[in-house]
VOBA-1610 file (N, C-alpha, C; in pm, whole numbers, padded with zeros to 5 digits, always signed):
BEGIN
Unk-17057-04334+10304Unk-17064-04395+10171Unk-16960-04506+10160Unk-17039-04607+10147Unk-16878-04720+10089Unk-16819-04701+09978Unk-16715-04738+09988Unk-16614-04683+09970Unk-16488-04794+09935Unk-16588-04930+09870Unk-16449-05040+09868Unk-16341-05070+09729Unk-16270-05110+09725Unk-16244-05106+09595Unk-16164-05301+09581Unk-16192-05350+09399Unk-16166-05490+09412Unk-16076-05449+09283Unk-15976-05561+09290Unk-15893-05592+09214Unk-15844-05734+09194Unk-15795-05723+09059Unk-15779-05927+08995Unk-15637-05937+09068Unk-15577-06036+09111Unk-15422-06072+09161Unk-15412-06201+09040Unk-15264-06164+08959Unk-15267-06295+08908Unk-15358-06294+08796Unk-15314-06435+08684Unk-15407-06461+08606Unk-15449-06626+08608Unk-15453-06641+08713Unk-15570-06822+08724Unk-15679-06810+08721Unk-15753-06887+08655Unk-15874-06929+08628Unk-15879-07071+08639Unk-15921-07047+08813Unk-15974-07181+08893Unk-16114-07237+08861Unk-16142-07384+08894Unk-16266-07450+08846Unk-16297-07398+08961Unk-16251-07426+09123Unk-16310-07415+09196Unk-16201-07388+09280Unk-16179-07224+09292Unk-16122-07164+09381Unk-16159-07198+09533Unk-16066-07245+09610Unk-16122-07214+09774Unk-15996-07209+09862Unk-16028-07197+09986Unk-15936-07178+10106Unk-15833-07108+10126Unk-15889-06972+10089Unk-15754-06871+10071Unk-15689-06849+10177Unk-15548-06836+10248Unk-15497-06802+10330Unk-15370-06693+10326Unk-15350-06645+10447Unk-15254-06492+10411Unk-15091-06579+10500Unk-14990-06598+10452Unk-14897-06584+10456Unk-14799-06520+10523Unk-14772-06452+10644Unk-14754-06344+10666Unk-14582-06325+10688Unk-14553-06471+10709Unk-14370-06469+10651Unk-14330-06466+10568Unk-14416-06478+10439Unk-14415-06482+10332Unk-14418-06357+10223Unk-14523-06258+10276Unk-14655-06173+10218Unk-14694-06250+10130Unk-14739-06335+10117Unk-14804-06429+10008Unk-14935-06474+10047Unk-15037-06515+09937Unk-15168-06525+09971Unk-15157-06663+09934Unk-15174-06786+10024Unk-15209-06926+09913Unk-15391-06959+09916Unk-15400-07046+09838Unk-15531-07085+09825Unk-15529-07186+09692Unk-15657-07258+09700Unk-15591-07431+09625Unk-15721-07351+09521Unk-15694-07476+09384Unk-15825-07504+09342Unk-15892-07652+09360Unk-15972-07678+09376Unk-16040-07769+09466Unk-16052-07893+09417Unk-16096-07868+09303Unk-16138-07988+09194Unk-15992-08059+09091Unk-15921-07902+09058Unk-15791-07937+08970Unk-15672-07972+09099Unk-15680-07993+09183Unk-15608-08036+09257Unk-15473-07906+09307Unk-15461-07772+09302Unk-15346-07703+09229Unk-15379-07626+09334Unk-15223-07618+09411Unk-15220-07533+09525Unk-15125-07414+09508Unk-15217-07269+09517Unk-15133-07171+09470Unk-15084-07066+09565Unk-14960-07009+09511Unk-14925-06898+09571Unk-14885-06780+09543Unk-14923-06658+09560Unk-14904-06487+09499Unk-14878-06387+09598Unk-14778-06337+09533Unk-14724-06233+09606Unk-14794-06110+09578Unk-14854-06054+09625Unk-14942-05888+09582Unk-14843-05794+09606Unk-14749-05814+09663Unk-14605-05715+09630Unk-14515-05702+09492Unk-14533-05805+09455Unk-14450-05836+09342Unk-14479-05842+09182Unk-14599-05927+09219Unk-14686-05998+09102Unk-14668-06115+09077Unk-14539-06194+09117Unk-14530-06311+09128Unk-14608-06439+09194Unk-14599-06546+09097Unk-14679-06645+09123Unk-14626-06788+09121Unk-14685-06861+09141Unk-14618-07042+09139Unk-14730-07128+09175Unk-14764-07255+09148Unk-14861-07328+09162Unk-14768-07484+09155Unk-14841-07552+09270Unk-14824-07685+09302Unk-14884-07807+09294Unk-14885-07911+09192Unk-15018-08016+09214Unk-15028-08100+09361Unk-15123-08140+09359Unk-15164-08228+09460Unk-15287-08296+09446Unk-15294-08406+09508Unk-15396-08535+09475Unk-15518-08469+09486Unk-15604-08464+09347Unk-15750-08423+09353Unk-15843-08523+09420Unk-15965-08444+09491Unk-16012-08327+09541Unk-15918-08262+09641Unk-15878-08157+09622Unk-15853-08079+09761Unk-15957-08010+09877Unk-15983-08022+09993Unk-16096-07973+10033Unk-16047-07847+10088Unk-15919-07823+10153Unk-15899-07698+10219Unk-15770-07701+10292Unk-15697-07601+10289Unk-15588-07536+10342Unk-15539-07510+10420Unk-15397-07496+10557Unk-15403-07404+10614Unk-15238-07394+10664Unk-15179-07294+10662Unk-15049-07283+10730Unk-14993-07353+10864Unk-14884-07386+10867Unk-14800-07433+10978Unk-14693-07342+11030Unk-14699-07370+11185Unk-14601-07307+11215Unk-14439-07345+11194Unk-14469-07490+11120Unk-14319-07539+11058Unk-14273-07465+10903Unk-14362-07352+10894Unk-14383-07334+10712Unk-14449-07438+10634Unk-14499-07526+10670Unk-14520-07647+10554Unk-14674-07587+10538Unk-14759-07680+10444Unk-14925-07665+10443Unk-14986-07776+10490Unk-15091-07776+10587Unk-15178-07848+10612Unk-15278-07862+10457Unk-15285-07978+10411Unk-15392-07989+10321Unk-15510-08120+10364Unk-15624-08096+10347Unk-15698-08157+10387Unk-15795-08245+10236Unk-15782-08347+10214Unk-15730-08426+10104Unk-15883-08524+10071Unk-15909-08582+10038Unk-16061-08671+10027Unk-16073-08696+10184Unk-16010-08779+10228Unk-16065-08909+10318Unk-15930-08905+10485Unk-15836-08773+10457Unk-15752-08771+10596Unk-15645-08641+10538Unk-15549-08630+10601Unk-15510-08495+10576Unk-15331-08532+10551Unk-15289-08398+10526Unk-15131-08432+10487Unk-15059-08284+10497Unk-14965-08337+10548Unk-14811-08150+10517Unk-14749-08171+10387Unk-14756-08056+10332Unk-14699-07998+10246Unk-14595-07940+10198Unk-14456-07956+10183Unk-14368-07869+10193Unk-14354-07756+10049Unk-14358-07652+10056Unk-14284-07616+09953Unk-14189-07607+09870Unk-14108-07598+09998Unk-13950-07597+09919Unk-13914-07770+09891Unk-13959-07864+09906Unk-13903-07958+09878Unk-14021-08042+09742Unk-14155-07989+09781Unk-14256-08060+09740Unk-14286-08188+09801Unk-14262-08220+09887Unk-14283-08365+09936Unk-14379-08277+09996Unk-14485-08427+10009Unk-14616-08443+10062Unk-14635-08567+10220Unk-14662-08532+10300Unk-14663-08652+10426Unk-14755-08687+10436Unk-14828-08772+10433Unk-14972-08822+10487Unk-14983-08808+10616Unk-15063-08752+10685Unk-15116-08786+10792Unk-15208-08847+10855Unk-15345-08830+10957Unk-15402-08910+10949Unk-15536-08902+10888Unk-15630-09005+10879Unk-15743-09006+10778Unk-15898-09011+10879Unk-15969-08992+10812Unk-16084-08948+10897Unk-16178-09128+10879Unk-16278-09119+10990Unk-16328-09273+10988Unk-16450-09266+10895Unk-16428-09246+10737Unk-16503-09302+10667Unk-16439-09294+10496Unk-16494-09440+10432Unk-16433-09461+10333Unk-16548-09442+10204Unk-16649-09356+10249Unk-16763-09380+10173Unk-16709-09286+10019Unk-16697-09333+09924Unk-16676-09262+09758Unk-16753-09116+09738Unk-16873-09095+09845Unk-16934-08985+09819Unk-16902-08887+09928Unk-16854-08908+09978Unk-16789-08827+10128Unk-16673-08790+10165Unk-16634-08621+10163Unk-16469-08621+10134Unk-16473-08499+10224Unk-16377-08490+10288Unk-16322-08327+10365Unk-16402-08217+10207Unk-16399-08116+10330Unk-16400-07960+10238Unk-16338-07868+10351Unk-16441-07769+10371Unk-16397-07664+10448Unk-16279-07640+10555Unk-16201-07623+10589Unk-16162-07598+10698Unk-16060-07501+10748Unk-16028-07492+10930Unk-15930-07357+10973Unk-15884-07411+11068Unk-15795-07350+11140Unk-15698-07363+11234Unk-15824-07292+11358Unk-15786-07332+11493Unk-15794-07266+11583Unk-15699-07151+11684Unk-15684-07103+11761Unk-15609-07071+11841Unk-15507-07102+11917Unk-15526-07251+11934Unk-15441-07338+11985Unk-15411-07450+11903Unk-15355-07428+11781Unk-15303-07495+11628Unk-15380-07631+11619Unk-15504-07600+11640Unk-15598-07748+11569Unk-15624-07697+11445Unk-15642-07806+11406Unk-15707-07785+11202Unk-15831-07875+11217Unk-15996-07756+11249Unk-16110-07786+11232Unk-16133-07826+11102Unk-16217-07938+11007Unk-16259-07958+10938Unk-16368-08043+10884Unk-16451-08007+10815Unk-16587-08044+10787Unk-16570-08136+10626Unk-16692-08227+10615Unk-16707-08300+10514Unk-16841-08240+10424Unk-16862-08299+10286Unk-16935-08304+10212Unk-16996-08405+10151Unk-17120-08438+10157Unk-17143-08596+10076Unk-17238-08553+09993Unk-17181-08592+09874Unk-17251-08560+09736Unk-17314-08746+09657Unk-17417-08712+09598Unk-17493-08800+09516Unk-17546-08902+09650Unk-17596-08813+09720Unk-17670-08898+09833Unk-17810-09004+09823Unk-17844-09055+09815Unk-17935-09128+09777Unk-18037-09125+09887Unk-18163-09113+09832Unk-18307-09087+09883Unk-18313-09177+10036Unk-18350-09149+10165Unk-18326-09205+10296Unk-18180-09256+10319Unk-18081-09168+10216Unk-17940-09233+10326Unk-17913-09096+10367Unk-17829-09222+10548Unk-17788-09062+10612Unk-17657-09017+10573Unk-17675-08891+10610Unk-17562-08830+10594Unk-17395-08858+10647Unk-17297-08888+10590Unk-17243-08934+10654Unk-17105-08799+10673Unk-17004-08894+10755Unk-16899-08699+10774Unk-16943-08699+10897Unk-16884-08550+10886Unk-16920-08445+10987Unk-16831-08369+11022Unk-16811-08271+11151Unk-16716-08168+11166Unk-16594-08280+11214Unk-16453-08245+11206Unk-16327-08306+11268Unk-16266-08215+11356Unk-16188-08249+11419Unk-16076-08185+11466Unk-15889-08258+11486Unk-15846-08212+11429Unk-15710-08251+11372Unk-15611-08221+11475Unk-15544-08256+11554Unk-15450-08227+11640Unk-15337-08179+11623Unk-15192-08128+11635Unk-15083-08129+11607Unk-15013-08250+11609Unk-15048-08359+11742Unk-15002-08459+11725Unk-15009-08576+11647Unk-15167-08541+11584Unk-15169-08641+11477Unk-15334-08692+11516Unk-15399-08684+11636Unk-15493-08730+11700Unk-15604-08671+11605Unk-15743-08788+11580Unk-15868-08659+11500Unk-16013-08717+11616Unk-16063-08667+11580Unk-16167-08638+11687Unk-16299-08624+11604Unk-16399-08679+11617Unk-16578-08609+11550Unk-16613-08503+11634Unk-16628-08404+11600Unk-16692-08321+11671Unk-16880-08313+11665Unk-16939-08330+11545Unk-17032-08342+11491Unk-17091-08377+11359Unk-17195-08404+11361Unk-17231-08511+11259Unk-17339-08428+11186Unk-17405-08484+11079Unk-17500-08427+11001Unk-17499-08317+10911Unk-17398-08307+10851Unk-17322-08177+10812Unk-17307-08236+10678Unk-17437-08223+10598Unk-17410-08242+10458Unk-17335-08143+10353Unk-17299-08061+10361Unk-17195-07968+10332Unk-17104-07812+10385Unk-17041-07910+10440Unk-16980-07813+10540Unk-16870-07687+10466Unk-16937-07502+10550Unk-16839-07468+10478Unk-16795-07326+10549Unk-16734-07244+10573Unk-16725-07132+10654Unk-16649-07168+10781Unk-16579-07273+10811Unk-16548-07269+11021Unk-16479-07121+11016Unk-16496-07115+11112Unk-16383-06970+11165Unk-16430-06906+11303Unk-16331-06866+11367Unk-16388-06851+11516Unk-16360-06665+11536Unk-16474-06683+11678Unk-16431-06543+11748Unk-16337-06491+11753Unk-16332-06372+11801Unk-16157-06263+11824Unk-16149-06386+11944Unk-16157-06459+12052Unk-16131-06514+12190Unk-16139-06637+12178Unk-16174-06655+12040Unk-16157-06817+12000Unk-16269-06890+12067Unk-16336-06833+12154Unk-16483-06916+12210Unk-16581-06954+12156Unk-16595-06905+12031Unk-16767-06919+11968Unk-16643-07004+11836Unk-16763-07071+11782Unk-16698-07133+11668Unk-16836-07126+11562Unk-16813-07038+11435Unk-16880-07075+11340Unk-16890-07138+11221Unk-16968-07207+11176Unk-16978-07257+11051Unk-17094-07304+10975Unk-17050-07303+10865Unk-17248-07313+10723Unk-17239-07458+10711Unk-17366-07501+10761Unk-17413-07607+10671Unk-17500-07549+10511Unk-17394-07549+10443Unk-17470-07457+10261Unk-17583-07479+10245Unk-17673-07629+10217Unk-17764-07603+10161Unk-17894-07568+10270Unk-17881-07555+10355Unk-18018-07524+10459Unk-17979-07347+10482Unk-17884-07295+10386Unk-17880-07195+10424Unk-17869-07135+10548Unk-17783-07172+10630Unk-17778-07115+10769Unk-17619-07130+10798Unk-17560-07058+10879Unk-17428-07012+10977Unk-17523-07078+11143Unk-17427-07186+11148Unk-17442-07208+11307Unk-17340-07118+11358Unk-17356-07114+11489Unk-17248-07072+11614Unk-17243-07197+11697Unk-17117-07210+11802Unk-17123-07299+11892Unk-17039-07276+11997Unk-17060-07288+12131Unk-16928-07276+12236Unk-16853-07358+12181Unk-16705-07322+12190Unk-16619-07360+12113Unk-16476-07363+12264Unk-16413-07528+12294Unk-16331-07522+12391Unk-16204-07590+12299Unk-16105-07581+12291Unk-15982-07704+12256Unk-15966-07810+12265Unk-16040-07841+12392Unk-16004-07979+12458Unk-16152-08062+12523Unk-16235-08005+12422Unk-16371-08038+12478Unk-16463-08027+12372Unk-16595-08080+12385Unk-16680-08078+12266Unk-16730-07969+12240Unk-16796-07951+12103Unk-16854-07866+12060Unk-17024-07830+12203Unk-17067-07728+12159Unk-17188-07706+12281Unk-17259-07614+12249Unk-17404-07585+12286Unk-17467-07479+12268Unk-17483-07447+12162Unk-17530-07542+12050Unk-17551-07518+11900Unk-17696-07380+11898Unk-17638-07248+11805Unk-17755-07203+11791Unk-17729-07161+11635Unk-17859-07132+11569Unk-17836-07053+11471Unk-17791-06871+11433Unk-17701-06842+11376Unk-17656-06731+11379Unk-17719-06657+11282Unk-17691-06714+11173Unk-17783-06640+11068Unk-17815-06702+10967Unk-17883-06654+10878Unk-17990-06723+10753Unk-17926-06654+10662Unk-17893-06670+10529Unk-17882-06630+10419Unk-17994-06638+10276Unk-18129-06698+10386Unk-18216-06726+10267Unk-18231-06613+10177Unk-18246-06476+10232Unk-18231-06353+10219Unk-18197-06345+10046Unk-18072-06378+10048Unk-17942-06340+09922Unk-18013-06443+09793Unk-18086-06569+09868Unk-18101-06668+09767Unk-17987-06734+09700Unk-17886-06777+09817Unk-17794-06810+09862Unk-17749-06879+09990Unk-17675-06994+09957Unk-17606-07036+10081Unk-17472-07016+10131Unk-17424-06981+10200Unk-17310-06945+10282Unk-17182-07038+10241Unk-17086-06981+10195Unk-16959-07018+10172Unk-16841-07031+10236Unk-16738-07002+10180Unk-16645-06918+10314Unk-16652-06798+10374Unk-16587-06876+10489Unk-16584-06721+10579Unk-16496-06690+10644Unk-16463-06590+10747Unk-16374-06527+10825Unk-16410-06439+10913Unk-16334-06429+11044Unk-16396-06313+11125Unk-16269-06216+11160Unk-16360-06039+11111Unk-16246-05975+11138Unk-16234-05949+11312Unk-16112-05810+11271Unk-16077-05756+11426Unk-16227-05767+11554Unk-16313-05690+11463Unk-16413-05597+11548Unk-16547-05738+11564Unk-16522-05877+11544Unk-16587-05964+11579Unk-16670-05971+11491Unk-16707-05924+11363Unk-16800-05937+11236Unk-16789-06039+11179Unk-16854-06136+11150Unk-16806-06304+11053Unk-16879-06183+10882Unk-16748-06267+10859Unk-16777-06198+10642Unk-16834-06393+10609Unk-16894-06339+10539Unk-16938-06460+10429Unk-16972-06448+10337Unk-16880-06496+10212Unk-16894-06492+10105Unk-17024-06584+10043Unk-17118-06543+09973Unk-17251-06553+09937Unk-17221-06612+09767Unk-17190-06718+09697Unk-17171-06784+09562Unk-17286-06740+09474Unk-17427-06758+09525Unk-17503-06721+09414Unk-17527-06562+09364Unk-17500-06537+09488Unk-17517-06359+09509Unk-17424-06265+09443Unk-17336-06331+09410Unk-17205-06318+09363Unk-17135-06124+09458Unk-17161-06185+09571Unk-17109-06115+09701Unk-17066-06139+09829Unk-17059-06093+09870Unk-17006-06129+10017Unk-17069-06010+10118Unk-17112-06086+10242Unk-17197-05960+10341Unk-17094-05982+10508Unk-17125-05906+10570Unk-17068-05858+10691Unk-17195-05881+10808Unk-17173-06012+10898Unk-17250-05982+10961Unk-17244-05996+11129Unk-17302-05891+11145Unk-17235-05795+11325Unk-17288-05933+11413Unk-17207-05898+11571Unk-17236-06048+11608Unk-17342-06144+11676Unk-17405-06005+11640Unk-17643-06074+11705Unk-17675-06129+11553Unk-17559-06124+11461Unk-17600-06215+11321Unk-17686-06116+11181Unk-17679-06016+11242Unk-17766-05914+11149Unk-17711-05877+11059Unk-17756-05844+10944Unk-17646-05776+10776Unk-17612-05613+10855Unk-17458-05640+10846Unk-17424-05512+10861Unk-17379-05452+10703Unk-17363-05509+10629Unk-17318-05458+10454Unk-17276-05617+10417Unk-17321-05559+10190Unk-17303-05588+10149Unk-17186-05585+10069Unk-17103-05657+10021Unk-17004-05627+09920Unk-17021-05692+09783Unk-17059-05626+09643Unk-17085-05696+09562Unk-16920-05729+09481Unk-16919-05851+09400Unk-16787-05852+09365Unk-16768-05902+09187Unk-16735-05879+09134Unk-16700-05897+08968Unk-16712-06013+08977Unk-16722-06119+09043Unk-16726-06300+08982Unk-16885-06334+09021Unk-16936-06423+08913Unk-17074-06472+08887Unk-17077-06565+09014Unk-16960-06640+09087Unk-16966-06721+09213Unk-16848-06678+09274Unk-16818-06606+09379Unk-16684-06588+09468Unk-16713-06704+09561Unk-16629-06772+09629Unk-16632-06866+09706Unk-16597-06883+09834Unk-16467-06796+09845Unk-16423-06788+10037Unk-16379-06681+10004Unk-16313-06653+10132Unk-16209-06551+10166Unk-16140-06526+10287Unk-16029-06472+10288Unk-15962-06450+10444Unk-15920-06279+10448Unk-15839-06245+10528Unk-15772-06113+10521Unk-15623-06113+10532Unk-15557-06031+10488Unk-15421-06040+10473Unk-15360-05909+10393Unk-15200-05921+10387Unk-15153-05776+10391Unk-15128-05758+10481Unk-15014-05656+10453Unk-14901-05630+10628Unk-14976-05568+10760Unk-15147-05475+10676Unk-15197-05478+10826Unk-15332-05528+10822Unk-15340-05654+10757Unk-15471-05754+10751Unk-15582-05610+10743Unk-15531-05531+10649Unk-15652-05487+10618Unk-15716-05501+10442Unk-15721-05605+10403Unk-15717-05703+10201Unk-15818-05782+10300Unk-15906-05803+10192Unk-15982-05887+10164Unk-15937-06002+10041Unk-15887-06110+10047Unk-15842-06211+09905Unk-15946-06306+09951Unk-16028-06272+09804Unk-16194-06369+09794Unk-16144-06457+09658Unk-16143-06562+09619Unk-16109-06703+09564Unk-16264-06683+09472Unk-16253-06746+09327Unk-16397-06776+09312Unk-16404-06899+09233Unk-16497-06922+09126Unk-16543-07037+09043Unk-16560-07044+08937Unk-16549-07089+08773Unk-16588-07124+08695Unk-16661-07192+08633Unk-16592-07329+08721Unk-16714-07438+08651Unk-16702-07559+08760Unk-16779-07572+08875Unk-16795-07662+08968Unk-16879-07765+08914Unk-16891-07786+09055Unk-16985-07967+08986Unk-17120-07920+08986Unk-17139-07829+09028Unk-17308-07807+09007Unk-17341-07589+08982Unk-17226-07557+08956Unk-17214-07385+08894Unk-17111-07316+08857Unk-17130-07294+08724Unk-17058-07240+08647Unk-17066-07079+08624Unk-16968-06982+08558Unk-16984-06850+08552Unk-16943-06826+08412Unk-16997-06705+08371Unk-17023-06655+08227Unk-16928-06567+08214Unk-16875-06506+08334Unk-16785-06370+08342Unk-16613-06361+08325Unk-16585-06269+08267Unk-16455-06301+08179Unk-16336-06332+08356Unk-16380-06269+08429Unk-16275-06302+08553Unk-16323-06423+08627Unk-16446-06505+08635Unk-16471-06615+08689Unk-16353-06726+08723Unk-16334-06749+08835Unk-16226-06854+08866Unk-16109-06782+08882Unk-16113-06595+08896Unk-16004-06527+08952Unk-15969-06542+09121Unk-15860-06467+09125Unk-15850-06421+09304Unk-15837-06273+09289Unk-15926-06254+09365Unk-15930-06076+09404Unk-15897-05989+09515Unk-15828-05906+09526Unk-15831-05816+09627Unk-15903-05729+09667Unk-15967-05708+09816Unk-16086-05596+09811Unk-16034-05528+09904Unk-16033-05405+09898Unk-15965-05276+10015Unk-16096-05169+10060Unk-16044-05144+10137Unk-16154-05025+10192Unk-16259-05071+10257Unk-16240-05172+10346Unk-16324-05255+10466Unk-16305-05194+10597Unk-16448-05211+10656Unk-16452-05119+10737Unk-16346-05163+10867Unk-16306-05292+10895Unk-16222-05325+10973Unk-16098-05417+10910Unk-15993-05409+10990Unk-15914-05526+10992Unk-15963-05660+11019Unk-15802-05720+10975Unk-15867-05898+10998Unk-15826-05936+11114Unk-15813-06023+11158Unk-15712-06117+11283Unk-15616-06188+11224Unk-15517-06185+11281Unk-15385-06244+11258Unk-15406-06415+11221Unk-15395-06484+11113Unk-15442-06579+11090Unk-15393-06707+11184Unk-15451-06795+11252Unk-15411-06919+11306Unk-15319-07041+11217Unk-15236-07044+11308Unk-15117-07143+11259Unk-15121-07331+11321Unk-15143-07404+11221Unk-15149-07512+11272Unk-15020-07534+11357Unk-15030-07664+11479Unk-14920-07649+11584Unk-14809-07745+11517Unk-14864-07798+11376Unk-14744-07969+11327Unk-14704-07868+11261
//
C-alpha cells in the first residue's frame, strides 16, 4: 500500500515555481520563481527562509562547487553569490531572438550545466529556434541539439550515460547516449505521457535508476522504471506542480515547486505556487551534481 505523505515548506506563492535543488552544505532546498524573477531558499530544519531578486525570466538553477548559483537567465547564464549578492555574467547562448530564452536545466557528473530553450509566440512556418546547450566550467557553450520547442526535465542516469529530457508539448521524455566531451547520440523515445493528458515537466532520477516526472496538468507526478513504463503515481495538493529534485540528509524528500498563474495556467487551489515535501518514496535520490565554476 502506498504509503506517501506531502507537506507545504514555507509560505511562497510562486507564479511559476521551478528548478528546485537540495543544498546539502547547507540543508537547504533552493528553487527560483521563474517569471517573478526570485530565487529562494528554505531550511526544512528550521523553518527558515530568504529570497533573492534576479533579472526576470529565470529559466533554471543549479549549485556550484564554489557555493555560488549557476542561474540560467533569458539569452546566457551567470553565478550567483549569496553572501555577497553579486551576480557575474557569464556566457550567452547564440541567439537573440525576443521569443527564445533558456528554461530547463542540470548539472552533469562532470560539473557541466545542460540546458534547454523555449520559444514562445512562434509564428505559423517559423522554425524553431534554441535548443539543448551545454555550459562548461570554463566558460565554453556548445549546441547539443536543436528543435526543442520547450525544453524541460534534463537529468541523467545513476552512471551519467543516458541523458533524459521532455520536449512538453509532443508529450514525450527522450533518452540519449550521453558522453561529456562528445555529442549527444542514439536519440530514442522513453516515454509518452499522453496517458495523464499531460506533458512532462521536471524531473529527476532516483538511486534505483527510476526518472520521476512531475506531470502539471495531472496535478501529479509518476515514477517511471527504466524500459519507461508507469511504475506509480503520486497525486499532489497543487492544481500544477512543476519540477522536483530529492534532498534531506538521506535524499530520501521529494521538494516538488508548483504554479499559480503562468503564461498559459493558472490554479484555483489555496496552496498553488507552494513548495512541498513528499516522504515515503519508494527509493532514495542521487547525490545532486555540482557545477565545476
Amino acid at each position: 500500500m502506498d504509503a506517501w505523505t506531502v507537506r507545504e515548506l514555507g509560505t511562497t506563492r510562486d507564479l511559476l515555481g521551478e528548478s528546485p535543488c537540495w543544498d546539502a552544505r547547507a540543508g537547504a532546498v533552493c528553487w527560483i520563481d521563474s517569471l517573478a524573477g526570485t530565487l529562494h531558499r528554505h531550511w526544512p530544519g528550521t523553518g527558515e527562509s530568504e529570497s533573492h531578486s534576479l533579472p526576470a525570466p529565470v529559466g533554471s538553477v543549479a549549485l556550484c562547487e564554489s557555493g555560488a548559483v549557476l542561474v540560467a537567465l533569458q539569452h546566457g547564464f551567470a553565478r550567483y553569490r549569496f553572501d555577497t549578492r553579486e551576480l557575474q555574467r557569464l556566457g550567452r547562448i547564440d541567439t537573440e531572438h525576443p521569443g527564445v530564452r533558456l528554461n530547463d536545466g542540470k548539472c552533469d557528473p562532470w560539473g557541466n550545466f545542460v540546458a534547454g530553450t523555449l520559444h514562445v509566440h512562434r509564428q505559423p512556418g517559423e522554425p524553431i529556434g534554441g535548443g539543448l546547450y551545454r555550459l562548461r566550467p570554463g566558460g565554453e557553450i556548445e549546441l547539443l541539439a536543436d528543435g526543442f520547442a520547450l525544453t524541460n526535465g534534463p537529468c541523467f542516469s545513476p552512471d551519467g550515460r543516458t541523458f533524459y529530457v521532455a520536449d512538453s508539448p509532443l508529450r514525450t521524455i527522450w533518452a540519449y547516449d550521453y558522453s561529456p566531451h562528445g555529442p549527444l547520440a542514439n536519440r530514442r523515445a522513453f516515454a509518452q505521457t499522453e496517458g495523464f493528458a499531460s506533458g512532462p515537466d521536471g524531473a529527476t532520477v532516483d538511486a534505483e535508476g527510476f526518472v520521476w516526472s512531475v506531470l502539471p496538468r495531472a496535478g501529479a507526478m509518476a515514477r517511471f522504471a527504466p524500459d519507461g513504463r508507469v511504475e506509480r503515481v503520486v497525486e499532489l495538493p497543487a492544481t500544477h506542480p512543476t519540477s522536483l529534485c530529492f534532498g534531506g540528509a538521506k535524499l530520501d524528500k521529494a521538494f516538488v515547486t508548483s504554479l499559480s498563474k503562468s503564461t498559459n495556467l493558472s490554479g484555483d487551489r489555496p496552496q498553488d505556487g507552494a513548495l512541498f515535501e513528499v516522504g515515503g518514496l519508494p527509493a532514495p535520490g542521487l547525490p545532486p551534481h555540482l557545477f565545476g565554476g
